[in-house]
C-alpha positions in Angstrom: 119.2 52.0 146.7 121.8 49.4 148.2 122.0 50.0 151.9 124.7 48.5 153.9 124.4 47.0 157.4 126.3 48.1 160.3 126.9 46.3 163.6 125.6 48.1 166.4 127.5 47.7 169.4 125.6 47.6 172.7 124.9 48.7 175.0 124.4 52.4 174.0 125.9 55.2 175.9 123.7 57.0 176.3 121.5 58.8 179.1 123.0 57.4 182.6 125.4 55.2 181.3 126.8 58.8 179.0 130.8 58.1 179.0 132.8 61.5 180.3 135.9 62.5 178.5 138.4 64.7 179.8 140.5 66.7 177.4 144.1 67.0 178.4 147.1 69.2 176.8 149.7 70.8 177.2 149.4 74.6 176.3 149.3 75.5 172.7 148.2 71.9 171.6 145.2 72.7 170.4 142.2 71.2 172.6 140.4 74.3 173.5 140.5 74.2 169.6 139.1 70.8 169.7 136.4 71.8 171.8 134.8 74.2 170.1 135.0 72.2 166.8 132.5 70.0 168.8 130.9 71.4 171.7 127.5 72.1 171.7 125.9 75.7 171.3 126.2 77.0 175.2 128.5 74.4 177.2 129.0 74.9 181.0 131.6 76.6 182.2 132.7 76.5 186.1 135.8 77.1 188.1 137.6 74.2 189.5 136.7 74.6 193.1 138.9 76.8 195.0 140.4 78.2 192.3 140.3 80.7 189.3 141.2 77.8 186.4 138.0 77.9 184.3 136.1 74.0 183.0 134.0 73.6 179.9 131.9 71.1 179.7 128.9 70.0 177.3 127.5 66.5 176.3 128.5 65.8 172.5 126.9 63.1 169.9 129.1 60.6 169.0 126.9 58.7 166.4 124.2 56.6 168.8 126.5 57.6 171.4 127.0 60.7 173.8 129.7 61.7 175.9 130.4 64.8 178.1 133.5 66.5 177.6 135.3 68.4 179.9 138.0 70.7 178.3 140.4 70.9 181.8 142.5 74.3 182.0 146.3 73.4 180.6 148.8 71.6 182.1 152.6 70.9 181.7 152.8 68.1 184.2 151.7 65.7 186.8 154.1 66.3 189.3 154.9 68.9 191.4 151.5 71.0 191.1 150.4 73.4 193.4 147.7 75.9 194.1 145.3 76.0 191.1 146.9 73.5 189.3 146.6 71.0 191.2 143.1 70.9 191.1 143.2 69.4 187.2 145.1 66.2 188.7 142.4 65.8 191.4 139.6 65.5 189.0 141.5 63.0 187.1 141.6 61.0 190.1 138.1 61.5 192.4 136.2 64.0 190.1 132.9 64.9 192.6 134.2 61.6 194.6 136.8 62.9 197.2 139.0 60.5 199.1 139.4 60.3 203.1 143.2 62.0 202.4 141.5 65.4 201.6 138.0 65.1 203.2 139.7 67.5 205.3 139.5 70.2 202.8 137.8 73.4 203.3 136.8 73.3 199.6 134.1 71.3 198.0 135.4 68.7 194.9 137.2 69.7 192.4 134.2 69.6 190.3 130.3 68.8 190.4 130.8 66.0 187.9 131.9 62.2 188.0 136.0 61.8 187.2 136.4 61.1 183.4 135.7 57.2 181.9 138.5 58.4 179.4 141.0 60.8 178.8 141.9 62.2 175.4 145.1 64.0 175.2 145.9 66.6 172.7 149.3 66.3 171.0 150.9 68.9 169.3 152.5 66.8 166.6 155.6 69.6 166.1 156.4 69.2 169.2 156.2 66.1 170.2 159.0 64.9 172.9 157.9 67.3 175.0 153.7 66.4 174.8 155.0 62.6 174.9 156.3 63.1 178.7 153.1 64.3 179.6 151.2 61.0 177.9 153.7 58.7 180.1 152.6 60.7 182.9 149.1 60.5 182.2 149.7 56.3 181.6 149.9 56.0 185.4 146.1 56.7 186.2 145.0 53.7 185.1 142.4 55.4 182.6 141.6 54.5 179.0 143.7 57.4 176.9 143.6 58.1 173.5 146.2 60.6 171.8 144.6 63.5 169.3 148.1 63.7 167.4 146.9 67.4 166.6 148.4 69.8 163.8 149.6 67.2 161.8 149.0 69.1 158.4 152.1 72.0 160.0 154.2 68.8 161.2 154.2 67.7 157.2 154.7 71.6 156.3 157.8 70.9 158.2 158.9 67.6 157.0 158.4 65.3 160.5 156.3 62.2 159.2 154.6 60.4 162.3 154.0 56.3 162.4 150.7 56.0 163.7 150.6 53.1 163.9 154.0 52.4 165.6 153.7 54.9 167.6 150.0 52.9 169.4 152.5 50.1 169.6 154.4 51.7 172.0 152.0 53.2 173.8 149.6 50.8 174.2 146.8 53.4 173.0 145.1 54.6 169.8 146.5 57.4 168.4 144.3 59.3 165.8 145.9 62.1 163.4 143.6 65.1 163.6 144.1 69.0 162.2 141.5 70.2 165.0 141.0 74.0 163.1 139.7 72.1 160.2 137.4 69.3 161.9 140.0 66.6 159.9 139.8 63.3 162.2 137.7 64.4 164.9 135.1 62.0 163.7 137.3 59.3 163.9 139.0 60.3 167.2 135.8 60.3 169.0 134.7 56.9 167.0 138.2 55.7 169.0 137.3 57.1 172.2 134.0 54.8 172.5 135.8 51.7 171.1 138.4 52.6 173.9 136.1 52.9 176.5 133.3 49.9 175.6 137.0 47.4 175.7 138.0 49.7 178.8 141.6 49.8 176.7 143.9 51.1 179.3 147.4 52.4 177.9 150.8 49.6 178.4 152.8 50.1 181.9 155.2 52.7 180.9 157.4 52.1 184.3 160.4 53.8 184.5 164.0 52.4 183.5 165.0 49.0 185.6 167.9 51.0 187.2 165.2 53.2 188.7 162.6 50.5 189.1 165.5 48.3 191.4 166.2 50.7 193.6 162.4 52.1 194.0 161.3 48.4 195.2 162.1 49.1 199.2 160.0 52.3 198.9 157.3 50.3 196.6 156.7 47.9 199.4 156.4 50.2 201.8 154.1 52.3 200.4 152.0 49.4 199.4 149.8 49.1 202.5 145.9 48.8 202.3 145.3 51.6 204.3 147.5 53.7 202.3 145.5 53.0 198.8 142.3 53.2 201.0 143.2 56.9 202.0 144.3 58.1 198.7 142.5 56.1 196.1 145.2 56.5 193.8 147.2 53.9 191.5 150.0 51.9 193.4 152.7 53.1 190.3 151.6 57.1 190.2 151.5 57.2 194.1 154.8 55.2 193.8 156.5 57.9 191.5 155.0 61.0 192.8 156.5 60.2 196.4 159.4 59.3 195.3 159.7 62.8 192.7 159.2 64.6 196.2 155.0 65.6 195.8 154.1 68.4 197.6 150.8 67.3 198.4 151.5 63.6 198.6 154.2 64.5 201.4 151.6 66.8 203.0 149.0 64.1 203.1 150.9 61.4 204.4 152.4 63.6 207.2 149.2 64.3 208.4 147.6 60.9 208.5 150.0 58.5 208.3 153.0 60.9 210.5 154.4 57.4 212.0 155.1 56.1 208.7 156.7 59.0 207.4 159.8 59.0 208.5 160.5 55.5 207.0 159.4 56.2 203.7 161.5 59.4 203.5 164.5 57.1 204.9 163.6 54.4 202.3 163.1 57.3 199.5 166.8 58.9 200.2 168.0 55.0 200.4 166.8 54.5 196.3 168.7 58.2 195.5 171.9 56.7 196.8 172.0 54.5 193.8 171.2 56.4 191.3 174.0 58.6 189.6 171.8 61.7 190.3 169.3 62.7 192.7 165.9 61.0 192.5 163.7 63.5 191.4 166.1 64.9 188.6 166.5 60.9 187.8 163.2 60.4 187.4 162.7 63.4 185.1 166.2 62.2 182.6 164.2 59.5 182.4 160.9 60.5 181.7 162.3 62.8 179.1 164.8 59.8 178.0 161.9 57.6 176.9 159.7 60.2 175.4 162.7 60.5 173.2 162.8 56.8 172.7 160.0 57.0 171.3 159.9 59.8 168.8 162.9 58.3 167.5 161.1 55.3 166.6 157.7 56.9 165.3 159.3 59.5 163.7 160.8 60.1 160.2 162.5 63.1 159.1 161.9 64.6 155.4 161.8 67.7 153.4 158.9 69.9 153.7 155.9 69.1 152.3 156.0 71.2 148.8 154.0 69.7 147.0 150.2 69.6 147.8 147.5 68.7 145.5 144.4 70.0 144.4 142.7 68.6 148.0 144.9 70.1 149.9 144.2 73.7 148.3 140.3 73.0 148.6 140.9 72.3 152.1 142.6 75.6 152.1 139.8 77.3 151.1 136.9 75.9 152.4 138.4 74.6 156.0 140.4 77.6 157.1 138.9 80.3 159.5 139.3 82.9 157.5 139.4 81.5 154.0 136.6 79.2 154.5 134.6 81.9 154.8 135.5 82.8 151.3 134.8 79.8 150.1 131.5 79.8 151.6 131.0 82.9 150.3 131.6 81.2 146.9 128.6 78.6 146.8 126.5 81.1 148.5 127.1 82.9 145.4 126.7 79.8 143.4 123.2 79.0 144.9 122.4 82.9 144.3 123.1 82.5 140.9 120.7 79.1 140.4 117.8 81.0 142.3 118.0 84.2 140.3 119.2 83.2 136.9 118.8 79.7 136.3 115.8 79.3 138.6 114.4 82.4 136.7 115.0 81.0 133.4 112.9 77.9 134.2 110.0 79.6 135.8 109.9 82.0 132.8 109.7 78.7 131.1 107.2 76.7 132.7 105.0 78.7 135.1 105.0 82.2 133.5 104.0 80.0 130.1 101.0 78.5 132.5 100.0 81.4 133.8 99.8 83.2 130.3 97.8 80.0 128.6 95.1 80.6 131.0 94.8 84.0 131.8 91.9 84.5 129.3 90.0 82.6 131.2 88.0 84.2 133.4 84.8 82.5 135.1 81.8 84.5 136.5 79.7 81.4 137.7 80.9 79.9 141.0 81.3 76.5 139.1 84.1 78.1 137.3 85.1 80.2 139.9 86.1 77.1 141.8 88.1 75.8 138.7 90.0 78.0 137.7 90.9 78.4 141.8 92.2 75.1 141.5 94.1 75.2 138.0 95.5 79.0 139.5 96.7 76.6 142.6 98.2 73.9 140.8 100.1 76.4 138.7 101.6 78.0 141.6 102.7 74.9 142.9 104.5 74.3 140.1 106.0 77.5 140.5 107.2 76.1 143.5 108.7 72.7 143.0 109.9 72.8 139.3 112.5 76.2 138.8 112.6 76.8 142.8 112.6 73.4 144.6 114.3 70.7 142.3 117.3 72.6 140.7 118.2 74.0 144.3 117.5 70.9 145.9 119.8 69.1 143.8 122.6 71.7 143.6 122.8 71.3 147.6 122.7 67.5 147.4 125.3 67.8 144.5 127.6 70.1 146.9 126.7 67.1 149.7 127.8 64.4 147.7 130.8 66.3 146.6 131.8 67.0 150.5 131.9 70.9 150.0 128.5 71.4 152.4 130.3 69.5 154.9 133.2 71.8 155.1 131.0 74.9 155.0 128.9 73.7 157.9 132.1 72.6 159.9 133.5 76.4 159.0 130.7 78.6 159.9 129.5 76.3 163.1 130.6 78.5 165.5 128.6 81.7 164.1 125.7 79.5 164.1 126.0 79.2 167.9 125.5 82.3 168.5 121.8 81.9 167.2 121.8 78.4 169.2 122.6 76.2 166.5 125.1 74.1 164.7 126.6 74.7 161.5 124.9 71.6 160.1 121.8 74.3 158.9 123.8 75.8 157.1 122.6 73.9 153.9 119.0 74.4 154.8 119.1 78.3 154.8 120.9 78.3 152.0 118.2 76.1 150.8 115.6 78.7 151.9 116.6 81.3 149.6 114.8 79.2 146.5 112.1 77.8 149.0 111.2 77.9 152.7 109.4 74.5 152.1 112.4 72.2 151.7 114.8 74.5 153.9 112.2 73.4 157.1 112.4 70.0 155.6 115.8 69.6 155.3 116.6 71.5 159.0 114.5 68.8 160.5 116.6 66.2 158.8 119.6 67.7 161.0 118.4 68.9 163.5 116.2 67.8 166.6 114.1 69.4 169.7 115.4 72.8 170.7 117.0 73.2 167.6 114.5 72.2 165.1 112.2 74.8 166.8 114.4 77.5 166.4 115.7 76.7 162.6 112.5 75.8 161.4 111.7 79.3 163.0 114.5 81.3 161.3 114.0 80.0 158.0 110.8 81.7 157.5 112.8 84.6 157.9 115.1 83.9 155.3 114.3 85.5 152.1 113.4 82.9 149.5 113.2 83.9 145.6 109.4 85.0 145.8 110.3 87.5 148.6 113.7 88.3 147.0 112.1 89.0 143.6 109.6 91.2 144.9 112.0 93.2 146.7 114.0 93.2 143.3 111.1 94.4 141.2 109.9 97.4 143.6 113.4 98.6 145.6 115.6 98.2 142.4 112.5 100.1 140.6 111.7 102.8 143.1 114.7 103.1 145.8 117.5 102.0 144.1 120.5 99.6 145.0 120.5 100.9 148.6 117.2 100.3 149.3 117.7 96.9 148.3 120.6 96.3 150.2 119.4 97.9 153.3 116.2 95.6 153.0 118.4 92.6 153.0 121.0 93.4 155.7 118.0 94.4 157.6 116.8 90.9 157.3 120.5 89.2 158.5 120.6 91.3 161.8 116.3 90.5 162.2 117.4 86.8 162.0 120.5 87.4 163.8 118.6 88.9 166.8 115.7 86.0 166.6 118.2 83.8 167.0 119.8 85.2 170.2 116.3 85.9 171.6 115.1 81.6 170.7 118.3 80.4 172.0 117.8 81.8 175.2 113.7 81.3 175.3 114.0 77.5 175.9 117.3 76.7 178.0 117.3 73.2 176.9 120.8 72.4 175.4 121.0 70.5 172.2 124.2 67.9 172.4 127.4 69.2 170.2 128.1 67.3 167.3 130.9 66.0 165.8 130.6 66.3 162.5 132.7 64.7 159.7 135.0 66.0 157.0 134.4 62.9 154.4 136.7 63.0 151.2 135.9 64.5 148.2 134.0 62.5 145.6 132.1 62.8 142.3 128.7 63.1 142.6 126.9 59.9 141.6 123.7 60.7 139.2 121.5 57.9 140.5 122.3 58.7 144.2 121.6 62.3 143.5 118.3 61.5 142.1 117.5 59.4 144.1 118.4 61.8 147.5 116.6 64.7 145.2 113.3 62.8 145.3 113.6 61.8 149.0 113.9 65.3 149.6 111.1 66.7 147.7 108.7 64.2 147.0 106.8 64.0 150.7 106.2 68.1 150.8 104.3 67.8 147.5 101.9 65.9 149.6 101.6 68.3 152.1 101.8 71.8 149.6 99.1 70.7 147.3 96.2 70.2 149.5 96.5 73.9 151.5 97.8 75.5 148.5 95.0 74.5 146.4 92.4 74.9 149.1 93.5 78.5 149.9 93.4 79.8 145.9 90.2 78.3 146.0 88.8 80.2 149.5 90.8 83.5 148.1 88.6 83.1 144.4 85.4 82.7 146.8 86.4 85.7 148.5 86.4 87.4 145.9 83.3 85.9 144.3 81.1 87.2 146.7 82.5 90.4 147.0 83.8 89.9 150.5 87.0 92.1 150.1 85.8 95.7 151.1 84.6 94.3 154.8 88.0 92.5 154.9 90.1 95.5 154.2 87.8 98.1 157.0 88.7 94.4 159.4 92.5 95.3 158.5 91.9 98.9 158.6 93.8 99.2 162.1 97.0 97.4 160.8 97.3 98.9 157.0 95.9 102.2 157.3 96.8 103.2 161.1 99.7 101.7 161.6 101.5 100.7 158.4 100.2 104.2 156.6 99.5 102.2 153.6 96.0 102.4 151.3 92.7 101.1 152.9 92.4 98.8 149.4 96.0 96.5 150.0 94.4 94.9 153.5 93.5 91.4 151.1 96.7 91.7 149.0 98.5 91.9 152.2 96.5 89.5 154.1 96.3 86.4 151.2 99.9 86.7 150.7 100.0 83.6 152.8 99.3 81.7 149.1 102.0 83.1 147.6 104.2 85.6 147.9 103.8 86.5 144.2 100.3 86.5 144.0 100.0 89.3 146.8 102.3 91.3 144.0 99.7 90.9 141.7 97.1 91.4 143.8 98.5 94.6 144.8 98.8 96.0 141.2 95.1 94.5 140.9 94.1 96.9 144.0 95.7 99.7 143.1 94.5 99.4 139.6 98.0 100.2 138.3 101.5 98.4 137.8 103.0 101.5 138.4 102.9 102.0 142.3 105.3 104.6 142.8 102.4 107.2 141.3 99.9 105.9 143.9 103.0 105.5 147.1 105.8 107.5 148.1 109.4 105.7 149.2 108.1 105.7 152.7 105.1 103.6 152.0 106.9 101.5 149.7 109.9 100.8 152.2 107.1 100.0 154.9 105.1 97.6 152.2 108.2 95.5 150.9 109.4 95.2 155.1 105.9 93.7 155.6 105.7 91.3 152.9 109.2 90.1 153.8 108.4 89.5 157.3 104.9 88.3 157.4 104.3 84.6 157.2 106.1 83.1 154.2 103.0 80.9 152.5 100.5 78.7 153.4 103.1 75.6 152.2 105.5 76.5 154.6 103.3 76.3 157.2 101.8 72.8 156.5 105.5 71.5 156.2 106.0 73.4 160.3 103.3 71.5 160.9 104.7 68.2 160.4 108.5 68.6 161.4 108.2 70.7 164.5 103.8 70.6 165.9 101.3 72.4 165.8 102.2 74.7 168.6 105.5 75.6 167.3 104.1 76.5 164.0 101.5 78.6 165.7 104.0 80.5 167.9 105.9 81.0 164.3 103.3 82.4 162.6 102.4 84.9 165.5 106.1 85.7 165.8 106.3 86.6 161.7 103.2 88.7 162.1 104.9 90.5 164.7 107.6 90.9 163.6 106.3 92.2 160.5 104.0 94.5 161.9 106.8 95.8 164.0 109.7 96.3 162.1 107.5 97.6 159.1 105.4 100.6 161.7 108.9 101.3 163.7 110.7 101.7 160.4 107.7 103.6 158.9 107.7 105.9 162.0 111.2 106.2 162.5 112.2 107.3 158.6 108.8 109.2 158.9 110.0 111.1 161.8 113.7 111.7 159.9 112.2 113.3 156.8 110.6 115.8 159.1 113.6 117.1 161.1 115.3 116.9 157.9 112.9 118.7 155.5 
C-alpha cells in the first residue's frame, strides 16, 4: 500500500498545553448544535458563577490534538450586559483569572477554568448582518476567532451564495462553511481552530468609522493610563468603545476606583457626542450595523434557490438528517442482516456444512484418534468462522467505509451511543458483531481507547452474532413462534442498553469527544478493500486457532473418559435448580464457550432427540435460548478480549455474561413461571 507523509506540527497540544475554545452565538445559530456533534459522552455542565446561565464543557480530539470546549449560554451582544449576561463577557476576558476591578466581588470567577486560547463563533449564514455585528464585536478582545459560517446548506435553499474566501479577507479570520446537524465541516473547522491558535492568528482591527475614531481620540488618551489597563485587564480599543457606548459595568467600575477621573472622562465622552450627527451610543451602533452591512454586500451574492440538487445531496438527506438518517441506517442494518442470514448462510452451507458432512463418519474410539479428529472438528469450526461469517461481513463494512456511508451512520446515531458511554464511531463494530463477535472487538479497539474500549468490547459480547441468532431462529421460530423471537431480541437491545448505562457510570473516566469527519463519497477501490479486509482479519486467526482448537480437543477428552455425568451433578445447582432445565444439558451448556453451534448439537446429542419440544415445554425452552444468548460468546472472542482490552477486563466480561445469563434466564424463568400459574 502507498502511504503518504504528513507534516506534524509541533508542539502537540496536548495534556497541559490542551488549547480551550469558547463557542460563541447568537441564539438560533446553531452551536449548542455544534457541541453535541462533538462533545464527548458526559461533558461538564456548571453555572456561570452567580448566576442561572448554564456552561458545557468537555475536552475534544482534534486529530493529535485536544482542546476543551466551552459552549457559553447565548448572547446578542457585547455591550450593555447586565445581570447573568454579563457573566459570558467576563470569561472571555479573565476566565478563573479575575482582575483588581472586580476582586471586590462577592462571587467567585465566572468559571473554574482558564479564559479561552480561541473563540469560535457560530454564524447563522441566513442571517448574517445581524451575527456579523456580533463578530466585530468579538474582534476587540484581542483573541484568535474563527467563524463556523453554520447552515449554509438552508442559505443555498434560499439562494444567498457566501464568498468564503472574501469574506476572511475582510475579517482578518478563517471562516469555515459548516451544516452543524449533519457533521459537514466540523472536521475542518476545528483543523482551523489549531492552525489559528499554533500562528496565534488574531482577527484585523475592525475600528469604527474615522468620523467616530476623530472625535473618540481625547477620550482614547485619557483612558489610556497604566493603571487603568492594570485594573481592568482589558484591550485599550474594547475598553475604548464600551465607555464610550455608556457600559454599565465599566462606568460602575471606574466610579469606584478611579472616582477622580471620572468626571473627566464623562466630560471628554459628551465632548466626542457633540460631533457626531447623533448621540454616541446610537452612533456607534449605525455604525456597527453600517459595516456588518459592508460586508455582506461584498461576500454576498444573491441567486435563485437552490433547485436543483444531485444525487449527493439526496444521500446526505438520508443518511445525515436526524430523523431520516435513522432510516438510512436502518437500511444497511438491513443490508448487513441480509449478508449474515442469506448470503453468509449460503456460504457456510457451502463450505463448512460440506466439511462437517465429509467427516462425520468418522468416528475414533482410541485416544489417538480422539485427539484428531478434535483437532480436524476445530479447524472446521474455524472455518465456520472466518470464511461465510468473518470475510463477507468484514468486507461489506469496509466497502460501506470506503464508500463514506459508515461515516454518516456513526456521525447520525452518536448521540444514542452516549447514552451507553460511547461514540457513534462503534457503530460499525456492532454491526459487525452480528456475523462475529471476534472482529466486532477487533475493530471497536481500532476506534476506540481506555474507558471506552472496555465498555464496547463489553457490549459486543452481548450482541447477537449469527451463531446465537441462528439458534434462536431454529428453536423460537420452531417452538414459540415469531413473538418469541422478537421478544428474545428486543430483550437483548434493552440488556445492552441497560449494560451500557450501568459501564458508563462504573468507571467515571471521560473519554475526549471526537470530531469526526464527513469525507465525500467515493467508489470503493478493490485493492484497498482487500488489502483493509486482510488487515482486519488476518491477526485474529492467530489468536482463534490455537484456543479454538485446544478447547475441541479438551471437550473430545472429556468425553473420552466419560467425565460428563460428574460435570453435569457439578452444574446441577445452575441447570437443574435454578434454570429448571434437564440434569443431562450442564456440558452442552457449559462447552458452548467453543461454539455456539456446537452446544446446539450437543444438546440434541444429550437429549437424544432433534426434536426438543417433546422432551421441554416453552418455559424451559425460553429459559435455554436466554442462556445461550447471554452466556459467554466463544472461546475466540475471549482470546481476542484478551489482547485489545487485558486480562482483567476480559475476566470481569466473562463473569458479567455468566451473570447475566444466569440472571436474566432464572428471573425470566421465574417470572413467566409464576404468570402461567395465576393465569391457569
Amino acid at each position: 500500500m502507498n502511504q503518504t507523509a504528513v507534516p506534524l506540527r509541533t508542539p502537540l497540544l496536548r495534556g497541559e498545553r490542551r488549547l480551550r475554545i469558547a463557542l460563541v452565538g447568537m441564539p438560533g445559530s446553531g452551536k449548542t448544535t455544534l457541541f453535541e456533534a462533538v462533545s464527548s459522552t458526559a461533558p461538564q455542565r456548571g453555572e456561570l458563577s452567580g448566576t442561572h446561565r448554564v456552561y458545557r464543557e468537555c475536552t475534544v480530539q482534534i486529530g493529535l490534538d485536544e482542546a476543551s470546549v466551552v459552549d457559553l449560554p447565548s448572547i446578542h451582544s457585547l455591550h450593555h450586559l447586565e445581570g447573568d449576561d454579563l457573566s459570558a463577557l467576563k470569561y472571555l476576558l479573565w476566565g478563573d483569572d479575575r482582575p483588581p476591578v472586580s476582586l471586590h466581588e462577592r462571587s467567585g470567577p465566572p468559571a473554574p477554568f482558564a479564559p479561552p486560547d480561541l473563540i469560535i463563533q457560530v454564524v447563522d449564514a441566513t442571517s448574517l448582518q445581524s451575527h456579523l455585528e456580533l463578530t466585530l464585536e468579538l474582534s476587540q478582545l484581542g483573541r484568535p476567532i474563527v467563524l463556523a459560517l453554520n447552515r449554509m446548506d438552508e442559505a443555498a435553499n434560499k439562494g444567498l451564495y457566501i464568498n468564503v474566501k472574501s469574506l476572511e479577507q475582510l475579517l482578518g479570520m478563517p471562516v469555515v462553511p459548516t451544516v452543524a446537524l449533519m457533521g459537514q465541516g466540523l472536521a475542518q473547522l476545528f483543523a482551523a481552530a489549531v492552525n489559528a491558535a499554533r500562528d496565534a492568528t488574531c482577527p484585523l482591527p475592525q475600528p469604527p468609522s474615522r468620523h467616530i475614531a476623530d472625535s473618540l481620540q481625547p477620550l482614547s488618551a485619557a483612558l489610556n493610563h497604566a493603571e487603568i489597563h492594570a485594573a481592568f485587564r482589558v484591550p485599550h480599543p474594547l475598553l475604548l468603545l464600551q465607555f464610550a457606548a455608556a457600559d454599565g459595568f465599566i462606568e460602575d467600575e471606574l466610579a469606584q476606583h478611579f472616582p477622580a477621573l471620572l468626571p473627566q472622562l464623562r466630560a471628554l465622552r459628551a465632548t466626542a457626542g457633540l460631533k457626531l450627527p447623533r448621540p454616541l451610543a446610537e452612533e456607534l451602533h449605525a455604525d456597527r450595523h453600517h459595516r456588518a452591512a459592508s460586508v455582506v454586500e461584498s461576500a454576498l451574492r444573491m441567486g435563485s434557490p437552490a433547485d436543483a440538487h444531485d444525487w449527493r445531496y439526496w444521500l446526505d438527506e438520508l443518511f445525515l438528517h436526524p430523523q431520516w438518517g435513522l432510516i438510512g441506517s436502518l437500511a444497511v442494518f438491513g443490508a448487513v442482516l441480509f449478508v449474515v442470514f442469506e448470503i453468509s448462510g449460503w456460504i457456510d452451507s457451502m463450505t463448512t456444512v460440506r466439511l462437517a458432512a465429509a467427516f462425520a463418519g468418522w468416528q475414533p474410539q482410541d485416544t489417538a484418534g480422539v485427539v484428531g479428529r478434535a483437532v480436524t472438528d476445530g479447524l472446521i469450526g474455524l472455518t465456520g468462522i472466518v470464511v461465510p461469517y468473518m470475510i463477507p461481513l468484514v468486507m461489506l463494512l469496509v466497502a460501506l467505509e470506503e464508500a463514506g456511508l459508515m461515516q454518516r451512520i456513526a456521525f447520525v446515531v452518536d448521540r444514542g451511543f452516549h447514552q451507553i458511554g460511547l461514540h457513534g464511531g462503534v457503530a460499525v463494530p456492532f454491526l459487525l458483531g452480528l456475523g462475529c463477535n471476534v472482529p466486532a472487538i477487533s475493530g471497536a479497539a481500532r476506534v476506540t481507547g481506555g474507558r471506552e474500549r472496555v465498555i464496547a468490547s463489553v457490549l459486543i459480547t452481548f450482541v447477537p452474532c449469527s451463531a446465537r441468532s441462528a439458534i434462536i431462529l431454529a428453536l423460537a421460530g420452531k417452538y414459540l413462534g415469531a413473538a418469541g423471537v422478537l421478544g428474545i431480541f428486543a430483550l437483548t437491545l434493552i440488556i445492552i442498553a441497560v449494560m451500557g448505562r450501568l459501564l458508563s457510570r462504573r468507571d467515571r473516566e471521560l473519554g475526549p469527544g471526537q470530531v469526526q469527519e464527513i469525507p465525500a463519497y467515493a467508489l470503493p477501490d478493490w485493492r484497498k478493500l482487500l488489502a483493509e479486509t486482510w488487515e482486519r482479519t488476518s491477526d485474529i486467526l492467530t489468536i482463534v486457532t490455537p484456543l479454538l482448537v485446544g478447547g475441541s480437543v479438551v471437550l473430545a477428552l472429556l468425553n473420552h473418559i466419560g467425565a460428563d455425568s460428574l460435570i453435569n451433578s457439578l452444574l446441577m445447582p445452575a441447570t437443574v435448580w435454578w434454570l429448571g432445565l434437564p440434569l443431562a444439558l450442564g456440558v452442552p451448556l457449559l462447552f458452548g464457550v467453543l461454539r455456539k453451534e456446537l452446544s446446539l448439537l450437543m444438546i440434541y446429542q444429550a437429549l437424544g432427540t432433534q426434536d426438543i419440544g417433546a422432551l421441554l415445554d416453552s418455559l424451559q425452552i425460553v429459559t435455554l435460548l436466554l442462556f445461550l444468548t447471554f452466556y459467554i460468546p466463544c472461546v475466540s472472542t475471549f482470546a481476542v478480549m484478551l489482547k485489545t482490552i487485558g486480562r482483567r477486563d476480559a475476566l470481569f466480561s466473562v463473569a458479567l455474561s455468566v451473570g447475566v445469563a444466569l440472571l436474566v434466564s432464572g428471573m425470566v424463568r421465574f417470572g413467566l413461571g409464576a404468570a402461567r400459574l395465576l393465569t391457569g
